[in-house]
DRENDO-1510 file (C-alpha; in Angstrom, 1 decimal, always signed):
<recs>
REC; n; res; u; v; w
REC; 1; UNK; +0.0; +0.0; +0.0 .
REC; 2; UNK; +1.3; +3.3; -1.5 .
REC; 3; UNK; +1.9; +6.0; +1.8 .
REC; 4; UNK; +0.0; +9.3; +1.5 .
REC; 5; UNK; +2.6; +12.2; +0.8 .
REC; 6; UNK; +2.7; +14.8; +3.3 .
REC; 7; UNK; +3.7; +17.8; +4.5 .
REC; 8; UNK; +3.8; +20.2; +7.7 .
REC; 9; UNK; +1.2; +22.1; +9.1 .
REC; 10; UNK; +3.2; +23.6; +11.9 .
REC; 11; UNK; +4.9; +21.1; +13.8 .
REC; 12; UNK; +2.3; +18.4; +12.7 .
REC; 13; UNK; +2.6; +16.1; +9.4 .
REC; 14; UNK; -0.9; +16.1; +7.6 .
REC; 15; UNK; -1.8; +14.5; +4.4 .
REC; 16; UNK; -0.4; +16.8; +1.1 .
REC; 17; UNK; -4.0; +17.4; +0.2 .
REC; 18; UNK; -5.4; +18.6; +3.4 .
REC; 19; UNK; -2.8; +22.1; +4.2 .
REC; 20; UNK; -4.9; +24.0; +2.3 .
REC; 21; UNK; -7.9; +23.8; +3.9 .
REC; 22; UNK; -6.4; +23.8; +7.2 .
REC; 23; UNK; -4.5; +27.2; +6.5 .
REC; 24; UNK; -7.5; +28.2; +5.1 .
REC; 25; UNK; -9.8; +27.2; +8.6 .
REC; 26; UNK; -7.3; +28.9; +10.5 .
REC; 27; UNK; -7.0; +32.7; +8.1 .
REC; 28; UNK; -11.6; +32.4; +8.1 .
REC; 29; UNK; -11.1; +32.2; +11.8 .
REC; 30; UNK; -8.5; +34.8; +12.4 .
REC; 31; UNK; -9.6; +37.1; +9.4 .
REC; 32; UNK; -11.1; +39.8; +11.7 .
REC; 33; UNK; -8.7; +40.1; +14.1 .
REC; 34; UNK; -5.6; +39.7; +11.9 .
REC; 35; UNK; -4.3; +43.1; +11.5 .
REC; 36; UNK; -4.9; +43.5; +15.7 .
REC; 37; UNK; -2.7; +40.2; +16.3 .
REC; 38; UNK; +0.1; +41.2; +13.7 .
REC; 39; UNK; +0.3; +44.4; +15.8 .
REC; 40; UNK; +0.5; +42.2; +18.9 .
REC; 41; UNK; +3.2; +39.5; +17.4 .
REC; 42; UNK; +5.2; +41.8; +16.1 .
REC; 43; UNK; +5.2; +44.9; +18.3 .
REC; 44; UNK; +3.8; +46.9; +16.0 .
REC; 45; UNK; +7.0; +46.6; +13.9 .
REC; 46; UNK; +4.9; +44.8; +11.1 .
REC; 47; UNK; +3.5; +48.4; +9.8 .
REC; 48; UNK; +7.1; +49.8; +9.5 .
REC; 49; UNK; +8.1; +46.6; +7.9 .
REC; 50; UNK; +5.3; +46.7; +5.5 .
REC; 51; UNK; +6.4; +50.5; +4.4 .
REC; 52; UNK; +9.6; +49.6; +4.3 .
REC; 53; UNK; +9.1; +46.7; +1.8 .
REC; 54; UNK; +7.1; +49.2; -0.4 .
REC; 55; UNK; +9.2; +52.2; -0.1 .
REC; 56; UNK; +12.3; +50.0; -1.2 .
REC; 57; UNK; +10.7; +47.8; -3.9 .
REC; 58; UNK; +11.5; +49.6; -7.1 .
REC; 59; UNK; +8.0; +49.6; -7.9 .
REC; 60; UNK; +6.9; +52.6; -9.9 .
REC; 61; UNK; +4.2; +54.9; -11.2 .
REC; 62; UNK; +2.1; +52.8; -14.5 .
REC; 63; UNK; +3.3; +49.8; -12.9 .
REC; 64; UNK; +1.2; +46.8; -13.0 .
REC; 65; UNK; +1.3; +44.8; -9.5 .
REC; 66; UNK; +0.0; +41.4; -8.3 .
REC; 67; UNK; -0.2; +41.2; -4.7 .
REC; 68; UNK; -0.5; +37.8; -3.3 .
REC; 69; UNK; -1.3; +36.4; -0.2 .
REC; 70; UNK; -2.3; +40.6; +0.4 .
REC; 71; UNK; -6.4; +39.7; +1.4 .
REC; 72; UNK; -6.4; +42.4; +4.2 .
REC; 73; UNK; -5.4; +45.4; +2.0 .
REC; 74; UNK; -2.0; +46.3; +3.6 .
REC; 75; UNK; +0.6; +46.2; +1.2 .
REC; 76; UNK; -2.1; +47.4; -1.6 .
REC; 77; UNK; -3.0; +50.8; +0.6 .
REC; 78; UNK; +0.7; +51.2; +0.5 .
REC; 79; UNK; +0.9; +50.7; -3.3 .
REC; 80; UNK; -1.8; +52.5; -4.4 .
REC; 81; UNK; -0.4; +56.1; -4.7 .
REC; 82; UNK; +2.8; +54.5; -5.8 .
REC; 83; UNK; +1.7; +53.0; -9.5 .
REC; 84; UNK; -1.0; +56.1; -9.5 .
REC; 85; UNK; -4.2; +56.2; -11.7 .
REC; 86; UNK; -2.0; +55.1; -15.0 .
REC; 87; UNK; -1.1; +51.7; -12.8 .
REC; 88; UNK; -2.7; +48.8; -11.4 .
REC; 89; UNK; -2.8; +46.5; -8.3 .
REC; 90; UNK; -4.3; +42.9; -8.5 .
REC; 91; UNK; -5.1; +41.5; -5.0 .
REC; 92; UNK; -4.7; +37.9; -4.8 .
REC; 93; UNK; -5.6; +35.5; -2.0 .
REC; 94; UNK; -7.0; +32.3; -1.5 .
REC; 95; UNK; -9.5; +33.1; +1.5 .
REC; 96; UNK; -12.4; +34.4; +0.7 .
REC; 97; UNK; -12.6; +35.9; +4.5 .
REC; 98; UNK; -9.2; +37.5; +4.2 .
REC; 99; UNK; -10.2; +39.0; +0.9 .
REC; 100; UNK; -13.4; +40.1; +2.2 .
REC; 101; UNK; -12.2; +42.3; +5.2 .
REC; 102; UNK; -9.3; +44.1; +2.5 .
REC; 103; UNK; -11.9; +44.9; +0.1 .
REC; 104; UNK; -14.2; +46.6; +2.8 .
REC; 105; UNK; -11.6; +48.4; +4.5 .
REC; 106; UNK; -10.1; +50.1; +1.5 .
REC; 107; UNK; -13.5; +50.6; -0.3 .
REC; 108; UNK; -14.2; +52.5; +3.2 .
REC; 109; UNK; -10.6; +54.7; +2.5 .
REC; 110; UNK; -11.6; +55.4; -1.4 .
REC; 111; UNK; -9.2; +53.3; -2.6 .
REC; 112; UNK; -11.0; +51.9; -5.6 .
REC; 113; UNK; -9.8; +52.6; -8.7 .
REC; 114; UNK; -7.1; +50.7; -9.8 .
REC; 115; UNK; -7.7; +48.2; -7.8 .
REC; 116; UNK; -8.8; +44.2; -8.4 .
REC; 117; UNK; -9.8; +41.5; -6.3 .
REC; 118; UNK; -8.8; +37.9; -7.2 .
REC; 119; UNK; -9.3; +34.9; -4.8 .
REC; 120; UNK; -6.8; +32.5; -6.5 .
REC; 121; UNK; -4.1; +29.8; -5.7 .
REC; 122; UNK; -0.5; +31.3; -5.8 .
REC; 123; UNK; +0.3; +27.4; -6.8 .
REC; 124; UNK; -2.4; +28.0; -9.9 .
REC; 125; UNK; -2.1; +31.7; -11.2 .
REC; 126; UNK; -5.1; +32.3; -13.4 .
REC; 127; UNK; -3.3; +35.2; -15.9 .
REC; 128; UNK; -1.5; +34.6; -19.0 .
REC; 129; UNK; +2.2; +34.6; -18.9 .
REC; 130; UNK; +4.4; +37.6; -18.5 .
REC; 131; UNK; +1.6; +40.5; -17.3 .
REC; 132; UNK; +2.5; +41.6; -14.5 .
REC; 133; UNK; +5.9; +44.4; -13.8 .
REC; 134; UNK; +5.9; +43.2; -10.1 .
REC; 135; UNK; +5.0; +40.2; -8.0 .
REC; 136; UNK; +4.6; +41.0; -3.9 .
REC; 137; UNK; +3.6; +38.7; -1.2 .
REC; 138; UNK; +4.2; +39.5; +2.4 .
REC; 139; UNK; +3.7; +37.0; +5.3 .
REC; 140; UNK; +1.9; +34.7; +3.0 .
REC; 141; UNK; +4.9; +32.3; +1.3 .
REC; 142; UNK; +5.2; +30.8; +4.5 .
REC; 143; UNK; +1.3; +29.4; +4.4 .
REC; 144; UNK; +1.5; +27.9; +0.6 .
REC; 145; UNK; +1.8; +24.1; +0.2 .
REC; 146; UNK; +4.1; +23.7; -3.1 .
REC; 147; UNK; +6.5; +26.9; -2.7 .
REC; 148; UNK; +8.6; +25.8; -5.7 .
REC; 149; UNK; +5.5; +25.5; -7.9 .
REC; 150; UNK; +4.1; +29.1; -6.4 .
REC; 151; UNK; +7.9; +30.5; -7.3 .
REC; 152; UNK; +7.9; +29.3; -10.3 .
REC; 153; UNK; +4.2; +30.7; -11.6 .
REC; 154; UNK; +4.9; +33.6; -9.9 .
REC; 155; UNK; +8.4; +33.7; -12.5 .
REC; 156; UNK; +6.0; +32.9; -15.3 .
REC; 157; UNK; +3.8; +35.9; -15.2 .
REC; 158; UNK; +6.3; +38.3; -14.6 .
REC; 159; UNK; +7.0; +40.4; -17.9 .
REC; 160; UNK; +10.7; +40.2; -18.7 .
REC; 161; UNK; +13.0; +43.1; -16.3 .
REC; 162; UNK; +10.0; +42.3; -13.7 .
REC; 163; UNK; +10.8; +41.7; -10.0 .
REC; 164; UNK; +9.3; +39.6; -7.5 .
REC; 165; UNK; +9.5; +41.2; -3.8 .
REC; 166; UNK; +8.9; +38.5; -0.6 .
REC; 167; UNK; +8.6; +39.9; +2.7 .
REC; 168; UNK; +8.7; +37.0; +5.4 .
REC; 169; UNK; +9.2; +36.1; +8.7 .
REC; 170; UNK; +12.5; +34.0; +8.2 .
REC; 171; UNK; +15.6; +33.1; +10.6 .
REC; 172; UNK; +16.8; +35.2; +13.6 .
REC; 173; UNK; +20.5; +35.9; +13.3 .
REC; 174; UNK; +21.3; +36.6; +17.1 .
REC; 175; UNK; +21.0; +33.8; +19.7 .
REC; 176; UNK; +19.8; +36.0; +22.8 .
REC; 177; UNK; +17.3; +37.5; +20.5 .
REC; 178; UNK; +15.8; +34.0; +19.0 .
REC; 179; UNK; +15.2; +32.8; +22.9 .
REC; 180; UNK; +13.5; +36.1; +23.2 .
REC; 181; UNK; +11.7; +36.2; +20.0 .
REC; 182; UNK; +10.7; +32.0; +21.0 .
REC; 183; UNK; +9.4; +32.8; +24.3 .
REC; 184; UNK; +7.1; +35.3; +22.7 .
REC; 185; UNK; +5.9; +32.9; +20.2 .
REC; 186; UNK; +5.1; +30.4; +21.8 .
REC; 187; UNK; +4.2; +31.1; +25.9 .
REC; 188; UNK; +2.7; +34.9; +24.7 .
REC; 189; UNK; +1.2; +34.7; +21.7 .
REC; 190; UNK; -1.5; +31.7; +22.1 .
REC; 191; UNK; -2.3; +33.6; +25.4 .
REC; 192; UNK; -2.9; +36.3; +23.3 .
REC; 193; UNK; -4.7; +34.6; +20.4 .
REC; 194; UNK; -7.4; +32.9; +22.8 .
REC; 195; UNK; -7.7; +36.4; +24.9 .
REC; 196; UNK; -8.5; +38.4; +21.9 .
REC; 197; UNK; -9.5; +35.9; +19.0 .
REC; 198; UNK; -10.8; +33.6; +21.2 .
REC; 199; UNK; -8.5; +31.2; +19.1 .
REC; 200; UNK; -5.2; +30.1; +20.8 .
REC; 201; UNK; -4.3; +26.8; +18.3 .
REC; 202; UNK; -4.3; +29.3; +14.7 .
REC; 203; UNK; -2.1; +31.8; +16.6 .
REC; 204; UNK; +0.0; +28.5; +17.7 .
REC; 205; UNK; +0.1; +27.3; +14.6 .
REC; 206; UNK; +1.2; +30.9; +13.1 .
REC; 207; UNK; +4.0; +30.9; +15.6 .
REC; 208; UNK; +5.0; +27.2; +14.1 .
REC; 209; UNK; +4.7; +28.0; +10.4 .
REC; 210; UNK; +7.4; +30.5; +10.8 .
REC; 211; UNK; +10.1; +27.8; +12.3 .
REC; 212; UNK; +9.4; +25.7; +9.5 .
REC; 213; UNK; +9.4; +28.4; +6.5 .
REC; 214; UNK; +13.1; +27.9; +4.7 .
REC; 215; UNK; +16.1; +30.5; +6.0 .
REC; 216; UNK; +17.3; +33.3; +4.3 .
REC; 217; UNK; +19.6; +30.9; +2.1 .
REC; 218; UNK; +17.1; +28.1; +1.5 .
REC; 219; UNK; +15.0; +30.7; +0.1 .
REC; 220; UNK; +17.1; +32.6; -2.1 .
REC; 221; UNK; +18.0; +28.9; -3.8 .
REC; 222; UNK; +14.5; +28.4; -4.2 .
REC; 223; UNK; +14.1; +31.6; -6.2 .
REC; 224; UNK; +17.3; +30.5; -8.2 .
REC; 225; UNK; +16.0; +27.4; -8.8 .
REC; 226; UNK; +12.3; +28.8; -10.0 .
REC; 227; UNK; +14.5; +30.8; -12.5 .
REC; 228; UNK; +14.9; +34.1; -10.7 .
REC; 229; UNK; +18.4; +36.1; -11.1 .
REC; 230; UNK; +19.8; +38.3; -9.5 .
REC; 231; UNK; +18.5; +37.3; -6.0 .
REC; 232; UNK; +19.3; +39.6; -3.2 .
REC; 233; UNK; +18.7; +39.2; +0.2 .
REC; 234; UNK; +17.6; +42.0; +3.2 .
REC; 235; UNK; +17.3; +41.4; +7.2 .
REC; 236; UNK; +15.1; +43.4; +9.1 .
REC; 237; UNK; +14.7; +43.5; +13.0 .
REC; 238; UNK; +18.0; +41.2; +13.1 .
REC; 239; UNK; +16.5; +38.5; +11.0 .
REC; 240; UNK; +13.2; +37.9; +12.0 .
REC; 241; UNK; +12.0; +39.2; +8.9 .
REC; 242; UNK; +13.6; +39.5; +5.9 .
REC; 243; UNK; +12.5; +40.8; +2.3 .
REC; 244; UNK; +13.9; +38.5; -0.9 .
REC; 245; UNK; +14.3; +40.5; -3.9 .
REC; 246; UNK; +14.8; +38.3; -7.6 .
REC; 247; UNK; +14.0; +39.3; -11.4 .
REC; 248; UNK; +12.7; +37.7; -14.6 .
REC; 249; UNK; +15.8; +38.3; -16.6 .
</recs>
């Protein structure tokens, strides 16, 4: 009898098949709290992150952006004024809950215009090849089954001279911080997840995804290997994020 394949979901194996809609169970039940418990696990540090990301991407006005993995609006808000009326931003996600809560909130701000909604696989993107000048996704690689295959369809829809931009929650590069940054994890924020989300096991299993998303290094051979060049690499916060920079050559 052939064995199921798996993967992780957290610490956990589960069957291959089953990640998605376990991440997807656990962003429905979080989805309106989220942007209160990033503020919560990261300090607050999340929104400067998030600008950051943005203000350094190289993205520009007339660009033409997917954001993946961006349901809640963050990074799109931040892009808006920076492709302008001549631009657009595509918002991907695969939660319809996550999506739902963006769409509101920014339709509440006026931010309408050049903006799209798309709830879509980042395995599976549904656009022809090579439309897009920029591919984001920020604290979402972390949650996607098949990273390879997402990598590599994210290379395919880039137009030639496009860039894809990955801000992630990756490997802390001090010792006395990562104890720190551990303790937090996993003794605070569950405490904190069932207090405010009445949910302590997604915020657990939040804390978990991050230990098992690939370093800095793993990552940037991963976007080697999905045919990105000129990889670069950035740590913020000593590590425990860091934003991956590669092109379509």
């Amino acid at each position: 009898m052939n064995e199921q394949p798996t993967t992780h979901f957290g610490f956990r194996d589960v069957p291959l098949r089953e990640k998605q809609k376990l991440v997807g169970q656990v962003f429905t039940s979080v989805a309106g709290k989220y942007d209160l418990m990033n503020d919560l696990m990261s300090f607050g540090l999340h929104r400067l992150w998030k600008r950051h990301f943005v203000a350094s991407s190289g993205i520009r006005a007339g660009d033409r952006v997917l954001d993946l993995a961006g349901g809640t609006g963050d990074i799109a808000a931040l892009l808006h004024p920076v492709v302008g009326e001549e631009g657009e931003i595509v918002v991907g996600d695969i939660n319809a809950a996550m999506l739902d809560v963006g769409r509101d909130r920014l339709t509440d701000r006026g931010l309408v215009g050049n903006l799209r909604w798309a709830q879509l696989n980042a395995e599976m993107l549904p656009f022809p090849d090579a439309s897009f000048d920029a591919v984001t996704i920020a604290f979402g690689l972390r949650n996607v089954t098949d990273k390879d295959k997402a990598l590599a369809d994210m290379h395919r829809v880039l137009r030639p001279g496009g860039r894809v931009l990955v801000l992630e929650f990756s490997t802390v590069r001090d010792r006395h911080l990562g104890k720190l940054y551990d303790f937090h994890s996993f003794q605070v924020l569950p405490r904190l997840g069932r207090l405010i989300a009445g949910d302590a096991d997604s915020y657990r299993y939040l804390a978990e995804s991050i230990r098992k998303h690939p370093d800095q290094l793993t990552l940037k051979q991963m976007m080697h290997q999905a045919g990105f060049g000129e990889v670069q690499v950035r740590n913020l916060s000593g590590g425990i994020v860091a934003i991956h920079r590669g092109y379509r050559l």
